[in-house]
C-alpha positions in Angstrom: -16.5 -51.5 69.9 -18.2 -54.8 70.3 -15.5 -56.4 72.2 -15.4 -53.5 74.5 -19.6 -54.2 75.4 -18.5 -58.0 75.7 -16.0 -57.0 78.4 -17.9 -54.7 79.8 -20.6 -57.1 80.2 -18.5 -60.1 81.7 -17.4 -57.1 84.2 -21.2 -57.1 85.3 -21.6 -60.4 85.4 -18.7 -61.0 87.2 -19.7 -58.1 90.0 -23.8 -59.1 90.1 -22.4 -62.7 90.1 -20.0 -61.4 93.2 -22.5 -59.7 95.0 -25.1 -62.3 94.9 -22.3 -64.7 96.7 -21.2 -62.4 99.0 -22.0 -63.0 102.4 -24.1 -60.6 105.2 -22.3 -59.3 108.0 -23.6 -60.4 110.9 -21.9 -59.4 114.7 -23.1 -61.4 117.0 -22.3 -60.9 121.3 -21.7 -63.4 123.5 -20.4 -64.1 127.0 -18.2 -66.6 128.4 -20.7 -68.6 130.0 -22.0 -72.4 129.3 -25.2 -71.7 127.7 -23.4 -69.7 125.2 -21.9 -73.0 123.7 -24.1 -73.4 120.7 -22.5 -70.2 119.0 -18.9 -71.6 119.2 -20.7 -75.1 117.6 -21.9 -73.6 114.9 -18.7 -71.6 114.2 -16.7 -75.1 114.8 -19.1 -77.0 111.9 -19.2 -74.1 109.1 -22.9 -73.6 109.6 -22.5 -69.7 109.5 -20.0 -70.2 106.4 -22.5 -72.8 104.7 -25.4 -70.4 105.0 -23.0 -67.5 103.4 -23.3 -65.6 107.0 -19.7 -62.9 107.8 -20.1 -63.7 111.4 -18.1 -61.3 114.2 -18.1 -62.6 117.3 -17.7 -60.4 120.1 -16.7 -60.9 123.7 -18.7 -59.4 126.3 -18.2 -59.0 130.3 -21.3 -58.2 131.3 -25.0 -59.3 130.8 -25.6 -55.5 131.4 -23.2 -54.3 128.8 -24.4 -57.0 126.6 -27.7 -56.2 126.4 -27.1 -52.4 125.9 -25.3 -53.5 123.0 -28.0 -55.1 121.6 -31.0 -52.9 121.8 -28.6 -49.7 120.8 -28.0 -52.0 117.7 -24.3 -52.0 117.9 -24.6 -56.0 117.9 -27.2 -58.0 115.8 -27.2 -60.7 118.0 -27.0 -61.7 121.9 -25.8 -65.1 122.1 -26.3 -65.1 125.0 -27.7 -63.2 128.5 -29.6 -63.5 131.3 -33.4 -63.3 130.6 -33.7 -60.8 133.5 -31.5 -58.1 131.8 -34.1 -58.5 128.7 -36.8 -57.6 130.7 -35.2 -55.2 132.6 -34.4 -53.4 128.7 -38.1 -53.7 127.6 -39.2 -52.1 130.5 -36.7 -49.1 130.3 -36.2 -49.4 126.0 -39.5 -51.4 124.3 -39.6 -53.3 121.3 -36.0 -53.6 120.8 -35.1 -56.8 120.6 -37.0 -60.6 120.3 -35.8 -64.2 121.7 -35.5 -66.4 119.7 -33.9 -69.4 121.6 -33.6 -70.0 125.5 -31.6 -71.8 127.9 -33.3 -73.5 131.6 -34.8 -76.4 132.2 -38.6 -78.1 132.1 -38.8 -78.8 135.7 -37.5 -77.7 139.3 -33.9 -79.9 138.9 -31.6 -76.9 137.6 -28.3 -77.1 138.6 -26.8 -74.4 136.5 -27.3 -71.5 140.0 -25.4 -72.1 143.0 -24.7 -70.5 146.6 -21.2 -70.8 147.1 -19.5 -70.5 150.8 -15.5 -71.0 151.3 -13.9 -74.4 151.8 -13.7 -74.1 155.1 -17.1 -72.0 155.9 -19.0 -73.1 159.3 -22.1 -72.3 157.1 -24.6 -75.2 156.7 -27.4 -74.0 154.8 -29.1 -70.7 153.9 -30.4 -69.8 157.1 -26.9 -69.4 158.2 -26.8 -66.5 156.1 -28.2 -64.0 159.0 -25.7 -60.9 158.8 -23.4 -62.3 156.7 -22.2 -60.4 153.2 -23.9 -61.7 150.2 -21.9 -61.4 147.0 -24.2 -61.1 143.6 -23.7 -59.9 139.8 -24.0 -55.9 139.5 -27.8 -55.1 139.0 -30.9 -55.1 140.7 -32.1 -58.2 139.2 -29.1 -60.3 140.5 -29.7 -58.8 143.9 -33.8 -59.8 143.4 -33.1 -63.0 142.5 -30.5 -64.1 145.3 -33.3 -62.0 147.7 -36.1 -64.3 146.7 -33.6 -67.8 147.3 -33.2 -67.0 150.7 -36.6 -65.7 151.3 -37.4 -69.6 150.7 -36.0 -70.4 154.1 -35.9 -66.9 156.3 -36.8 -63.3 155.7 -33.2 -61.7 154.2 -34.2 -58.1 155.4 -35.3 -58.9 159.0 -32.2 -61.1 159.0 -29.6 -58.6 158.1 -28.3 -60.1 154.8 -25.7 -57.7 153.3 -25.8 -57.6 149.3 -23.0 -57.1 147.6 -22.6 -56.7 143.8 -19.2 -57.5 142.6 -17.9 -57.6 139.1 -18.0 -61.8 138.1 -14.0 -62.6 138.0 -14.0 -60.6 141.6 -16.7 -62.7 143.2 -14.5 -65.8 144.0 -11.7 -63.7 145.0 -13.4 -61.6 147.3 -14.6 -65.1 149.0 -11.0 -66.5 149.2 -10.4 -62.9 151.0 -13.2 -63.3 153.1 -14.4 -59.9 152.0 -17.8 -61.8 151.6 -19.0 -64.8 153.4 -20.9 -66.6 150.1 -22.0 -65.7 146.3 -25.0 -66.4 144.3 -23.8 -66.9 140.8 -23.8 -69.2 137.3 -22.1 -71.4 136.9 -19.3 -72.0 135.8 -18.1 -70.0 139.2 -19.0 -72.3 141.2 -17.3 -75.1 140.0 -14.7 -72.7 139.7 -14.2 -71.8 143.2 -14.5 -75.8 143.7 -12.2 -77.0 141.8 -9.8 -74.8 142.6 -10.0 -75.1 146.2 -11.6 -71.9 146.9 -15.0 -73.2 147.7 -17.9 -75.1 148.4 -21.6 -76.0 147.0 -23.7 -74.3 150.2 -27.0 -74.7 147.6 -26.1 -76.8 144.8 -30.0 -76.0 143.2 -30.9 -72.8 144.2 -33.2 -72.2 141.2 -35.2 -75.3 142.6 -35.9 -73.6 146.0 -38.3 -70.9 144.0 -40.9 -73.5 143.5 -41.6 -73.0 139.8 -42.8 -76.6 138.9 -42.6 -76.8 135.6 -39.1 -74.9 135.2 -37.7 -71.5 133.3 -35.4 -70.1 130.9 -33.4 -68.3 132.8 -31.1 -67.9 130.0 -31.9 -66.2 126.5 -30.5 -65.6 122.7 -32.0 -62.8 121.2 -32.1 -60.3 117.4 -32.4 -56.7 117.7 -35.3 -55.3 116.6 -32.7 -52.8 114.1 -31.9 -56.4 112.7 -34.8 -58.0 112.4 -35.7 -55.1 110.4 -33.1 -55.1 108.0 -31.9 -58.3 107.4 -35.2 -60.5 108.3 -34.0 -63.4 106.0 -30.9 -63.6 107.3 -32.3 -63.6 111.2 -34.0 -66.6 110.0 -31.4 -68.3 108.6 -29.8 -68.3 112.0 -32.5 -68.9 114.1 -32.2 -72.5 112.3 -28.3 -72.2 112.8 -28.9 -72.3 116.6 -31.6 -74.7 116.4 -28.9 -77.3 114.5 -26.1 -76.4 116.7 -28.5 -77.1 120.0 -29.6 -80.3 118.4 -26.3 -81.2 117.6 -24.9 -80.3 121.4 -27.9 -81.8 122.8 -26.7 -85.5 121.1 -24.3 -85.4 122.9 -23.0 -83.4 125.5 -19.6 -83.9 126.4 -18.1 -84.2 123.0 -18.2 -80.8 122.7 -17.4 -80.1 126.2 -13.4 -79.0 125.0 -14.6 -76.0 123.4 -15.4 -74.8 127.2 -11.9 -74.6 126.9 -10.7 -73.3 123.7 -13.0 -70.5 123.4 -14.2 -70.0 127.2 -10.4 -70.5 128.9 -12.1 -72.6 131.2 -9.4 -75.6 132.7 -10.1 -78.8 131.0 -11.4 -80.2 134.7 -14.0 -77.4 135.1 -15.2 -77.6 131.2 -15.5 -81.4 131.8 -17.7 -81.1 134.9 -19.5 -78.3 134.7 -23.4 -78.6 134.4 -24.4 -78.3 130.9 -28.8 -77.9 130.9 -31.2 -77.4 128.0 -31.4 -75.1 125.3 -35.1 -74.7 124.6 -36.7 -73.8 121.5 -39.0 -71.1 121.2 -41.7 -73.6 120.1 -41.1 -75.6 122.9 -40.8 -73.4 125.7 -43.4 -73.2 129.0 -43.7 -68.9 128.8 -46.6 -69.6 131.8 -43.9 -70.8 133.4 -40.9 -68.4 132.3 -43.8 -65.4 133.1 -44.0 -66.9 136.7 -40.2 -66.5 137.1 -40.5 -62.8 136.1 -43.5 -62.2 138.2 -41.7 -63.7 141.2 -38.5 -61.1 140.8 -41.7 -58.5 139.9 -43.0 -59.2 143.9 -39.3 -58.6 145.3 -38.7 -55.1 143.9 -36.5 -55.7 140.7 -38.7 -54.2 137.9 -40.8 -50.7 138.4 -43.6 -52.5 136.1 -45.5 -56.0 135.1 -43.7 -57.0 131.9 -45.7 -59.5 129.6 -42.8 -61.5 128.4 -45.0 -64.3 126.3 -45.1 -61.1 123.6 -40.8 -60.7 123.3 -40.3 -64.3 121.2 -39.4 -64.5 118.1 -41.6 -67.5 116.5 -41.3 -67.3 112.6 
């Protein structure tokens, strides 16, 4: 009898002993996009492994699809999506999710938004854009945003500008068939349609043109709020992930450049050239500035209400 306690025993120890090991299941979205580099680092030095995270990484096509992922709860993490498609959830969905780490940059120089014409366009600069077919990501958002560039230099409605919201992989297509004269878009499309001969830079810093000084995170990684609920210890523990796999990126740059490629498909000549910005901690991020960007997409119609966004971080 007493060696069948002692067995049964080691049994519990062996399962407590198990189950305290075990690692939490985290699925985590993503896009194949630059600023979703740090997820693929992390993945690449063990740091989901090391802190005993199960991490499922799932490919998305869309911001849109991404983000309905995440506030439905299907997906723990967005890693990650355009900051525009989080407002555009807490104004239709509040208090799903937080951001916890962003992507932009700290001053007007931003790079990472082009306007992209074909090779051979006679198309000089924005104002040539009168009647011509606009091509933009699906959404209202996308159509705001390239609105508001081109209201820098002429008035897009008493101009004629035709949007048109394509799916991504069709927007440099469509140019090469002339089915639309030039596309708003991040990169990597435009160097894309660049490199492979499809295009040209018509705006190679169109963020710049919107005047917001200080700069923006137009770019955002965000929990769910299901998550944060459930597994807050864990949302933590990656919250430092990212902020090691940034810092680690952030050293230097082009050594991880390759995994553009392994993980993105990207050709080794676009991952080695495209524009790689600034992932931005929560801590350090301008939200005056970030709230300005919002505000500015607010004025040309995108959002049916003011959105605070300096309350949708995630700072513990």
């Amino acid at each position: 009898m007493k060696k069948v306690v002692a067995v049964v025993l080691m049994l519990l120890l062996v399962m407590t002993g198990g189950s305290a090991l075990s690692a939490e299941k985290v699925k985590i979205g993503y896009l194949r996009i630059v600023m979703s580099l740090p997820t693929f680092v992390a993945q690449e030095k063990g740091f989901f492994e090391k802190a005993k995270l199960d991490v499922e990484l799932i490919p998305f096509n869309s911001g849109t699809a991404i983000i309905d992922a995440l506030v439905a709860g299907r997906i723990d993490v967005n890693a990650c999506g355009s900051t525009t498609g989080y407002w555009f959830a807490e104004q239709n969905v509040p208090g799903r999710f937080r951001i916890f780490l962003t992507y932009g940059t700290p001053s007007r120089e931003n790079p990472s938004f082009v306007v992209i014409v074909r090779k051979d366009s006679p198309l000089k600069d924005l104002t040539d854009l009168k009647g011509k077919k606009v091509g933009t990501f699906p959404g209202a958002t996308s159509i705001a945003l390239a609105r508001a560039i081109i209201r820098t230099q002429m008035d897009p409605e008493a101009t004629g500008v035709i949007f048109t919201e394509l799916p991504p992989p069709n927007l440099i297509s469509a140019l090469a068939a002339g089915q639309i004269d030039a596309f708003f878009a991040p990169e990597p499309f435009g160097m894309i349609a660049v490199s492979t001969g499809v295009g040209r830079h018509l705006v190679e810093e169109a963020l710049g043109l919107l005047g917001i000084e200080k700069g923006f995170a137009g770019a955002a990684f965000g929990f769910s709020a299901q998550f944060l609920q459930e597994s807050p210890q864990s949302a933590k523990k990656l919250k430092g992930i990212y902020y090691k796999a940034v810092d680690v990126i952030m050293k230097d740059k082009d050594a991880y450049r390759p995994l553009l490629v392994k993980y993105f498909g990207l050709t080794e000549s676009v991952a080695m050239n495209v524009p790689i910005q600034y992932w931005i901690k929560i801590e350090e991020l301008n939200k005056e500035s970030t709230q300005e960007y919002f505000d500015l997409l607010y004025k040309e119609g995108a959002y049916k209400e003011r959105v605070d966004t300096t309350k949708l971080y995630y700072e513990e």
